[in-house]
N, C-alpha and C positions, 0 to 999 in steps of 0.2 A: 470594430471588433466586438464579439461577443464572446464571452465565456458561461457556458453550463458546469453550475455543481449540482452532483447526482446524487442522492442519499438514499440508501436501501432504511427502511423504516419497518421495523420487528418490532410491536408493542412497544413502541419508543416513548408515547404519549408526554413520558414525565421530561423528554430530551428539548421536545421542541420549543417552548418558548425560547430558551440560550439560544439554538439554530437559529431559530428567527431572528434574533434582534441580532446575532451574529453576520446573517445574510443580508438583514437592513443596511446594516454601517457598510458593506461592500458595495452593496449596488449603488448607493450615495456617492460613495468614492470613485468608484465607474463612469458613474454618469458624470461626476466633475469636468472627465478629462474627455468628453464623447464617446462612452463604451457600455457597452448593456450586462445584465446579467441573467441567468437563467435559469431558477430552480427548479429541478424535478424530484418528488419526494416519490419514491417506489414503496407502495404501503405493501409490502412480503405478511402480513399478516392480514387477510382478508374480511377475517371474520369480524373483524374491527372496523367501521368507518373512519376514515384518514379526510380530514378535509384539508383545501388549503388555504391557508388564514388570507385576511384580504391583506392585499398590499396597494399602491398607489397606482405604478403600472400593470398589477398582476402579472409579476414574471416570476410566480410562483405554481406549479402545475404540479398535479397527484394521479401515478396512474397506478390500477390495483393489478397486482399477479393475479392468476388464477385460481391459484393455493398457495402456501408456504414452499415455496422454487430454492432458498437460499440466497447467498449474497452475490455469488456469480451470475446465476441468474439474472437478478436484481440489477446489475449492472450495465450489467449488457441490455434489461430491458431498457434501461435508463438511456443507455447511448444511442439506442434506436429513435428515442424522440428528441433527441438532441437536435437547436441547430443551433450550439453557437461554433464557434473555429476551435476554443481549447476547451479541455473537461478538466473537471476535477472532483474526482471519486471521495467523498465526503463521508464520513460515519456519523453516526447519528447523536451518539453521545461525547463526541472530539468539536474542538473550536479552532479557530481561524484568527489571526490579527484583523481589527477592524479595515487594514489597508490590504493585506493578503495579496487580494486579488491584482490589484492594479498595479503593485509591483513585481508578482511573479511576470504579469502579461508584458509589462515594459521590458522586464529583465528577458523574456524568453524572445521577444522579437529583435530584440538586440545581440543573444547569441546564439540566434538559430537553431537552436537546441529543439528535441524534441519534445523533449521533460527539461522543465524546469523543478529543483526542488532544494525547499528551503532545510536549514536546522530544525529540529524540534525540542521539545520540552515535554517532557514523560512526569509524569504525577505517579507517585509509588503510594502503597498502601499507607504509609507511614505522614501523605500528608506533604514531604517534600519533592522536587523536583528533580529532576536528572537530563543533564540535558546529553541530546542525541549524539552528536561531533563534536570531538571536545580536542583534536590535534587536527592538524593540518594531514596527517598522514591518513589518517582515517578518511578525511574529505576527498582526499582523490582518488578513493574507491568506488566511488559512488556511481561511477560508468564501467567499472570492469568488471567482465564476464565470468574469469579466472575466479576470482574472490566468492562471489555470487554462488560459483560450484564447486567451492573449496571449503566456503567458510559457512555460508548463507547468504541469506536476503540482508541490503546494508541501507534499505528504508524503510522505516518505521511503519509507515501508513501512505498509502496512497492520497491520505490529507494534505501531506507534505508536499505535495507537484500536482504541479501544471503542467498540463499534457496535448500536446499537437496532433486535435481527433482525428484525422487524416491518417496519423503514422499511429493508432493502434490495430495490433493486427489481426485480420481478418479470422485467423488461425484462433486467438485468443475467442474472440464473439461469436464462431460457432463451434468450438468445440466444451462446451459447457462442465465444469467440473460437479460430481454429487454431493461430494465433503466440502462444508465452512473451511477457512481456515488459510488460505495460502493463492487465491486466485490473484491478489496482487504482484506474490513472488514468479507464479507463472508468467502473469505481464509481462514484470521485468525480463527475467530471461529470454522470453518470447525479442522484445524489442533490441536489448545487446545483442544478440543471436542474429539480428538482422542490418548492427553495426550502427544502432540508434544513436544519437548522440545523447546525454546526462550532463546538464551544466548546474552548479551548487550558486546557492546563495547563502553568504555566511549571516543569516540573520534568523532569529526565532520568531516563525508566522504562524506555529501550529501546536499546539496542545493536544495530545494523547490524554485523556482524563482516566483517573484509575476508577473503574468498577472491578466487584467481583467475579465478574463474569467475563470478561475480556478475551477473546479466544486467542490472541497475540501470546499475550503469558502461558496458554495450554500447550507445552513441547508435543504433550501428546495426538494432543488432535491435530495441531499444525503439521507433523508428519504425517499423520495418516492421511492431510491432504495433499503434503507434497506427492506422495507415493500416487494418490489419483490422479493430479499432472502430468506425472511421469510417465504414467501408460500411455497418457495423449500424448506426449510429445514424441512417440514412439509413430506416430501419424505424420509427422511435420517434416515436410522435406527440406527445411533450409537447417534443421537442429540437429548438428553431428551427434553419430552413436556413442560416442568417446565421450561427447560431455553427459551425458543419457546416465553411460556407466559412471562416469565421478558422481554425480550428484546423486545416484542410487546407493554408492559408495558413504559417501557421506551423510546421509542419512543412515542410511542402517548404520554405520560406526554410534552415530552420535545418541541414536536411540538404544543403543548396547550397552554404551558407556553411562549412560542417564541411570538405566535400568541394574547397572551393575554393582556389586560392594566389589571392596577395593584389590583383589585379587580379580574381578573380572577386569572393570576399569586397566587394570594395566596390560591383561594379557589381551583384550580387544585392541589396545594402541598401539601393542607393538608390532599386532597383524597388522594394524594399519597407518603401519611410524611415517607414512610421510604425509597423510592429511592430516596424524597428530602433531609432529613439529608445526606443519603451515598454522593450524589452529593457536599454539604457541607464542610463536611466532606473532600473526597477527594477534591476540591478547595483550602481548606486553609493547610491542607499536603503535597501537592505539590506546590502549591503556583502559581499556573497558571490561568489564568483568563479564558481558554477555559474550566477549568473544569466542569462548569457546563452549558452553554449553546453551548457547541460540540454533 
């Protein structure tokens, strides 16, 4: 088997030595057990020379965009020169467990899953850590579609999984988003929407590192990119209108309520009292404080 990790690389320079010795310990660990690895670093900044460091097999490759395309883009260029059997969408300033890889790949061959993904571990500005699932009830959201267009996106990073390149969908690689920000939560929906399967591993393989620049933490932008989705999936024939309108729903609610002081906040919930109980709801069930304003 082999597995490809993808990395869109924006002026990353000061990221890659960690990447590297990050993707050393993996491919060691691969090879242990008879299994390859497959880096391809997408340099999204052109005007930059991106080289790729030498490794022992060179299973390390650099291809340049044309111009600054973004991270969908980037991605998608990445999966086009892919050939291993799983991917995994890597960020350039995020880390991996030295063993990651070898055990998402054992865990996902074993339950057939199309994504495999692990816990994570969030680094806050303050220096401490927050980790990603922290109840049982939260972890077995992680495949449902419902939640996903009620509540939001309930994976941190595409770092987090491993992915069966076969089962991502065509729909997602050529329909190209122009806003940063949310082309992973596309993914997902894209794949529950076609009854993919999500199987969790309760262990921490992935690090979210906090910069300040982080587009995950920008509500703002990250709507503005959902909203860019949205129009595509308005394209997609297997993606009911129904759920089209919840999640246009729930976004504009949540970008209202962000936006509002405390008399709008309440009169925007109660036009919208049943995504506001759900959001509630799931907040005090999983017990996460993103849960309602994510």
């Amino acid at each position: 088997m082999k597995i490809t990790v993808i990395t869109p690389f924006f002026e990353g320079d000061k990221y890659m030595d960690n990447l590297i010795d990050c993707m050393l310990e993996n491919e060691a660990s691969l090879k242990k057990v008879g299994h390859d690895l497959e880096l391809i670093l997408v340099n999204d900044s052109p005007w930059k020379t991106l080289e790729a460091p030498a490794s022992e097999d060179n299973f390390i490759r650099v291809i340049t965009n044309p111009e600054n395309k973004g991270i969908h883009y980037s991605r998608v260029a990445g999966l086009a020169e892919a050939t291993g059997d799983y991917v995994m969408f890597l960020d350039q300033d995020d880390s991996i467990a030295d063993d990651a890889l070898v055990k998402l790949l054992r865990l996902i061959t074993k339950s057939g899953a199309e994504v495999e993904v692990a816990n994570a571990s969030l680094e806050q500005a303050d220096g401490s850590k927050l980790l990603w699932y922290r109840n049982s009830y939260h972890k077995t959201l992680i495949g449902d579609l419902n939640t996903y267009l009620r509540i939001g996106i309930q994976i941190i990073s595409p770092g987090q999984c491993l992915i069966k390149k076969d089962a991502i969908p065509e729909f997602w690689e050529s329909n190209i988003m122009s806003k940063n920000g949310a082309d992973d939560y596309f993914l997902w929906l894209l794949m529950l929407a076609k009854g993919l399967k999500f199987h969790y591993h309760d262990e921490v393989l992935y690090t979210h590192r906090y910069t300040a620049t982080n587009l995950s933490a920008d509500t703002t932008v990250t709507d503005e990119s959902v909203y860019d989705f949205i129009d595509l999936l308005n394209e997609c024939d297997y993606f009911k209108q129904e759920d089209i309108f919840t999640l246009h729903e729930m976004i504009t609610y949540k970008n209202q309520f962000r936006a509002s002081g405390t008399f709008g906040k309440i009169t925007c919930s109660l036009a919208n009292l049943g995504l506001f109980i759900d959001n509630i709801k799931f907040k005090k069930k999983t017990g996460t404080r993103y849960g309602f304003n994510r």
